[in-house]
C-alpha positions as CSV (number, residue, x, y, z in Angstrom):
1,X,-24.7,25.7,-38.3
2,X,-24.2,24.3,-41.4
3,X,-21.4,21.1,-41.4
4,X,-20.9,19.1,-44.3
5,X,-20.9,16.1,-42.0
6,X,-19.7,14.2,-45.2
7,X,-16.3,15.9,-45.6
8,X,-15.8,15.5,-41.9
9,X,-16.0,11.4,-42.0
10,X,-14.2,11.2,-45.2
11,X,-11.7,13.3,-43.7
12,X,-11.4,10.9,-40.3
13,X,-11.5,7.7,-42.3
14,X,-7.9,8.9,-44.6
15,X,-6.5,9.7,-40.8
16,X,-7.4,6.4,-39.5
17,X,-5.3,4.8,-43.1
18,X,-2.6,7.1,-42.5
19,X,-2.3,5.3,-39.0
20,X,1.4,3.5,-38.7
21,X,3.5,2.6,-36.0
22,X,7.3,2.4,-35.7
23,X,8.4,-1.1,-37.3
24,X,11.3,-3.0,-35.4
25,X,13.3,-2.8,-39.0
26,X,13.1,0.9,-38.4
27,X,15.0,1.1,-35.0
28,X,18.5,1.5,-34.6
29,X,20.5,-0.8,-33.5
30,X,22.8,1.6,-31.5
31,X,22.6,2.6,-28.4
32,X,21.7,6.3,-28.1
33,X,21.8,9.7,-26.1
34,X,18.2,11.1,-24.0
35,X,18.6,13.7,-27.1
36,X,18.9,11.4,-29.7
37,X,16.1,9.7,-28.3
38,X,13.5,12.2,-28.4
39,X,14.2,13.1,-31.7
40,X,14.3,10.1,-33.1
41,X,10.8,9.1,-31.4
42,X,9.7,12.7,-32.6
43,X,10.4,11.7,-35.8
44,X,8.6,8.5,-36.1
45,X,5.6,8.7,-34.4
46,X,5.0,13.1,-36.3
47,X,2.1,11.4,-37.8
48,X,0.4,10.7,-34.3
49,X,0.4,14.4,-33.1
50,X,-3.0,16.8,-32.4
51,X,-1.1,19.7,-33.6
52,X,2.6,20.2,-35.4
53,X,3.8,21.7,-32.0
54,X,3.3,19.1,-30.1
55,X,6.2,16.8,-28.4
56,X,6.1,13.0,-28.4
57,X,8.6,12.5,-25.9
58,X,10.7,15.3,-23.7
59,X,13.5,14.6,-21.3
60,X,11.7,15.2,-18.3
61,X,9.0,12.4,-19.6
62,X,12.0,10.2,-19.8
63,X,13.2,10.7,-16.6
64,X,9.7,10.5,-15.1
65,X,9.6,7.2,-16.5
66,X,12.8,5.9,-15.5
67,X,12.1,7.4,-11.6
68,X,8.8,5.5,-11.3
69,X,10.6,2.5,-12.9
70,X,8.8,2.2,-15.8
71,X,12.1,2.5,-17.6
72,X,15.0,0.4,-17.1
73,X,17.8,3.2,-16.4
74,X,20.0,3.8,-18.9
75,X,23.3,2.0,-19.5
76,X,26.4,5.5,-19.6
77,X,23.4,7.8,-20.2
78,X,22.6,5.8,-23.8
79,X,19.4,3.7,-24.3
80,X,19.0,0.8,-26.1
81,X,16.6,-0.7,-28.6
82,X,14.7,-2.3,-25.8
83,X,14.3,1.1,-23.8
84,X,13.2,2.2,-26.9
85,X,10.4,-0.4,-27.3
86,X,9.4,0.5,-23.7
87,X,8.9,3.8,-24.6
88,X,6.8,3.1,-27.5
89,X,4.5,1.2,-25.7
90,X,4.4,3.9,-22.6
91,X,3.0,6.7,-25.2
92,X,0.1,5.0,-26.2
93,X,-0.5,3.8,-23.1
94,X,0.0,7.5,-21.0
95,X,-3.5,8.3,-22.8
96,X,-5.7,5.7,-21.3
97,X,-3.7,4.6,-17.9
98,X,-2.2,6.2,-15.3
99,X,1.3,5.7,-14.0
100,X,0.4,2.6,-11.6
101,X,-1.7,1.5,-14.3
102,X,1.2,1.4,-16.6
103,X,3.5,0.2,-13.9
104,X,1.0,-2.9,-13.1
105,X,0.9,-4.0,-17.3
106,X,4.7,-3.4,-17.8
107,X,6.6,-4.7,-14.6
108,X,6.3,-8.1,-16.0
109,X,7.2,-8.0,-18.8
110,X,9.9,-5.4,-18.4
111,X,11.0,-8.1,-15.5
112,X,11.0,-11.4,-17.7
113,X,11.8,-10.2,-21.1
114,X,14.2,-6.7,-20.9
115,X,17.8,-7.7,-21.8
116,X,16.4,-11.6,-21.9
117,X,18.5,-13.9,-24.2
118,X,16.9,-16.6,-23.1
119,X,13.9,-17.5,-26.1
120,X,11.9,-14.6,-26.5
121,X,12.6,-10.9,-26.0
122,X,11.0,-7.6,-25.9
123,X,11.2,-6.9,-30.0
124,X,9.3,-10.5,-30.4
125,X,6.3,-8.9,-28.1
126,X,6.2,-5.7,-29.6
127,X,6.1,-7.1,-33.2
128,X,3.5,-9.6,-32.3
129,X,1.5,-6.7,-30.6
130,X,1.4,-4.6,-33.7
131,X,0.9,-7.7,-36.3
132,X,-2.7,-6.9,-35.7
133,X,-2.6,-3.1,-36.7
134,X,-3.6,-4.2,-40.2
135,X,-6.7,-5.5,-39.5
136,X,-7.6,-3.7,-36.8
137,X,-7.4,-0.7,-38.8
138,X,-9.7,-2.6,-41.4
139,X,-12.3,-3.0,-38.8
140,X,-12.0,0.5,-37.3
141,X,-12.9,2.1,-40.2
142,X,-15.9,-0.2,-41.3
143,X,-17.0,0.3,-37.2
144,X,-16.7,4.3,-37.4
145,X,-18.5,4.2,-41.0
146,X,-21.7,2.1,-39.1
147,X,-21.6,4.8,-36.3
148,X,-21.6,7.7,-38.8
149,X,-24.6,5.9,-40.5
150,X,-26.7,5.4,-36.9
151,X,-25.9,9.0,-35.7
152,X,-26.8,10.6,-39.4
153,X,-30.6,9.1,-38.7
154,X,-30.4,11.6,-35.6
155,X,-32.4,14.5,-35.3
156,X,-34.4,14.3,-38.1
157,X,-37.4,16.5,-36.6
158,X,-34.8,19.3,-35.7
159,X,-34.8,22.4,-37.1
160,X,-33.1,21.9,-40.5
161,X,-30.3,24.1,-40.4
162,X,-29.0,22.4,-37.1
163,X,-29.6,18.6,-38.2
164,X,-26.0,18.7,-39.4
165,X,-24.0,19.9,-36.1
166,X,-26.7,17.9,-33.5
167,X,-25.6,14.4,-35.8
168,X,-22.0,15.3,-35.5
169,X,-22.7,15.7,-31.8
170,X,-24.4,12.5,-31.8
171,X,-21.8,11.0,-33.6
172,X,-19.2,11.6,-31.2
173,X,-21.8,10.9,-28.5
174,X,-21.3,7.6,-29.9
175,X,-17.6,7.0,-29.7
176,X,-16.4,8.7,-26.6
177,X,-19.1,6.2,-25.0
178,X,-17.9,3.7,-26.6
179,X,-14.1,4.9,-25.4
180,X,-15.7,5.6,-21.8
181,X,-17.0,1.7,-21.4
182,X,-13.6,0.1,-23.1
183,X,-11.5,2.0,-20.4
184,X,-14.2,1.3,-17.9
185,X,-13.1,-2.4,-19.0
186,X,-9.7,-2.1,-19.1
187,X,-9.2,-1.1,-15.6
188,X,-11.0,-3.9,-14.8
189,X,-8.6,-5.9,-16.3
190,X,-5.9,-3.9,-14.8
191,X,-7.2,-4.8,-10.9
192,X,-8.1,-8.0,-11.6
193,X,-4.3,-8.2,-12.9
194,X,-2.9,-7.1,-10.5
195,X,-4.9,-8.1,-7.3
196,X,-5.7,-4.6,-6.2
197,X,-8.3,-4.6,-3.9
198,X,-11.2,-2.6,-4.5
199,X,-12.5,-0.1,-1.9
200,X,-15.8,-0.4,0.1
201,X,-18.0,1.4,1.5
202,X,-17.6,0.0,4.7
203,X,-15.9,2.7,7.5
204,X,-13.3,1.4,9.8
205,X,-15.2,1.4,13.7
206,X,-13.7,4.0,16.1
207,X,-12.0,2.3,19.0
């Protein structure tokens, strides 16, 4: 099992660069059709997919979305720029959350700020939100360079021609622990948010 576990990181790192996001500039300031839509969200967010085939949005998401309302309906079958925002945010969210976790971080803002003219709207959170990509990118790629270095002192009394697959394992060891306590956290955050009350242990007494 020989991996050249240096190609592999340096190969990670130019993904994590080529990381964008759609930029309010870039949205159209029509109103548009479920098809226009999803190719226009296909389009923009190609860079994001595991494998070419892959679809960022479908209609049936959509519709999904709208039925458990966390998508305004659409105004004569056409969505606006704000739907479209929503949207964004609900694919890299559907990852991580589930629907009521989605529901409980976008009802209020979909509440207070969708369609507001009133001082603030939905494309002055969004861009705020993805002001920090920059930097968070930055610091992404110096965090997965430090994990590469801790997992690479792995192994080093294994058998020599497996060092370079058990340090890879290691190395992603490292980061889907690291992704396993941040969504620990954020659900956390989620309850707390929202007031859910957590179950016991305690069983209801029989009458």
């Amino acid at each position: 099992m020989n991996i050249d576990n240096k190609d592999i990181i340096n190969s990670i790192l130019k993904s994590v660069f080529k990381i964008d996001h759609i930029r309010p500039e870039d949205l159209p300031n029509i109103h548009l059709y479920m098809d226009q839509v999803t190719t226009f969200m296909d389009a923009q967010l190609a860079s994001t997919k595991r494998y070419p085939q892959d679809k960022i949005l479908t209609k049936t998401m959509i519709n999904n979305y709208t039925k458990n309302h966390l998508l305004p309906p659409p105004e004569k079958k056409k969505y606006s720029k704000e739907h479209l925002l929503l949207l964004i945010f609900i694919y890299y969210f559907k990852n991580i959350f589930s629907i009521s976790d989605i529901q409980s971080l976008l009802k209020p803002i979909t509440d207070k700020y969708f369609k507001n003219t009133d001082g603030w709207d939905l494309q002055d959170i969004y861009s705020e939100v993805f002001s920090m990509e920059k930097g968070q990118i930055e610091y992404l790629q110096k965090d997965l360079v430090k994990r590469y270095n801790i997992a690479s002192r792995t192994f080093q009394q294994a058998p020599e021609e497996d060092q370079g697959y058990l340090q890879l394992f290691s190395f992603l060891c490292l980061l889907s622990f690291d992704v396993y306590v941040k969504k620990m956290l954020l659900e956390k955050i989620i309850d707390d948010m929202s007031g859910r009350s957590q179950p016991t242990d305690k069983k209801p007494e029989k009458k």
